[in-house]
C-alpha positions in Angstrom: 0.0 0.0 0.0 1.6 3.5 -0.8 -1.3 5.4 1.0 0.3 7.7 3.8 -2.1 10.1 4.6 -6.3 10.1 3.2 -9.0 12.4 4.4 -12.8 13.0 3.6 -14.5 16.5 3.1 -18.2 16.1 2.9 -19.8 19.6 1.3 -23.0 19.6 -0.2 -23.6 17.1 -2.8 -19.5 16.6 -3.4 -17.3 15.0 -1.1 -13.6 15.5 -1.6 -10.7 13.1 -0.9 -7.3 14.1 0.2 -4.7 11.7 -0.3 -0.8 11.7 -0.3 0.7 8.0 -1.8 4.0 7.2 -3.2 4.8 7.0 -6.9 6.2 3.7 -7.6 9.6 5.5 -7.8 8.9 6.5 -4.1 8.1 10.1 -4.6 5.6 11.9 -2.8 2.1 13.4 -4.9 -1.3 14.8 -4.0 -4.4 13.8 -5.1 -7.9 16.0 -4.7 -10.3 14.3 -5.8 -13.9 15.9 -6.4 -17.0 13.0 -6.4 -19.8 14.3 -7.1 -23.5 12.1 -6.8 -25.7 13.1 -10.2 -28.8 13.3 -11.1 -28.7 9.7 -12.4 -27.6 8.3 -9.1 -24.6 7.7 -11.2 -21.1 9.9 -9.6 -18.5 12.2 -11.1 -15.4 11.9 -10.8 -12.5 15.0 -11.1 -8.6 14.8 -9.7 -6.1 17.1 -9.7 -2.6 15.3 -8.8 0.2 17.6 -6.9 3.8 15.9 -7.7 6.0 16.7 -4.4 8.3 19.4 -5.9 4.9 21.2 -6.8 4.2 21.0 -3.2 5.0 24.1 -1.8 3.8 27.0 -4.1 0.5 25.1 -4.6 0.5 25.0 -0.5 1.6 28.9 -0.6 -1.2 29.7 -3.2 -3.6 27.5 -1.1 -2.8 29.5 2.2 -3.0 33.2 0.4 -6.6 31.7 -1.0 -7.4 30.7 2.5 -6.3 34.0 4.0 -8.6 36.2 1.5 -11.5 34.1 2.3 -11.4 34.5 5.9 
């Protein structure tokens, strides 16, 4: 298993799934992943992947986006 780290955000009709893995070359990457239930009872899937040296201006832009929401 290269799971280290997997978390569940339920909001509204989409949940959203954090999870950090390994690639099989052992390097760390994100995965947010939007699931989102249609109307055909049928879901929807969208993933955006975050490869480990992308890590830290996608957490800088993530923080700045946080703070202007607050």
């Amino acid at each position: 298993m290269n799971e280290l780290f997997s978390e569940k955000v339920f909001a509204g009709k989409s949940t959203y799934f954090f999870d950090i893995q390994y690639t099989v070359d052992e390097y760390l990457y994100l995965t947010i992943t939007e699931s989102k239930k249609m109307a055909d009872n049928s879901f929807r899937r969208n993933k955006i992947m975050v490869f480990e040296e992308d890590f830290q201006p996608f957490s800088h832009c993530l923080n700045k986006t946080r703070d202007y929401l607050k």
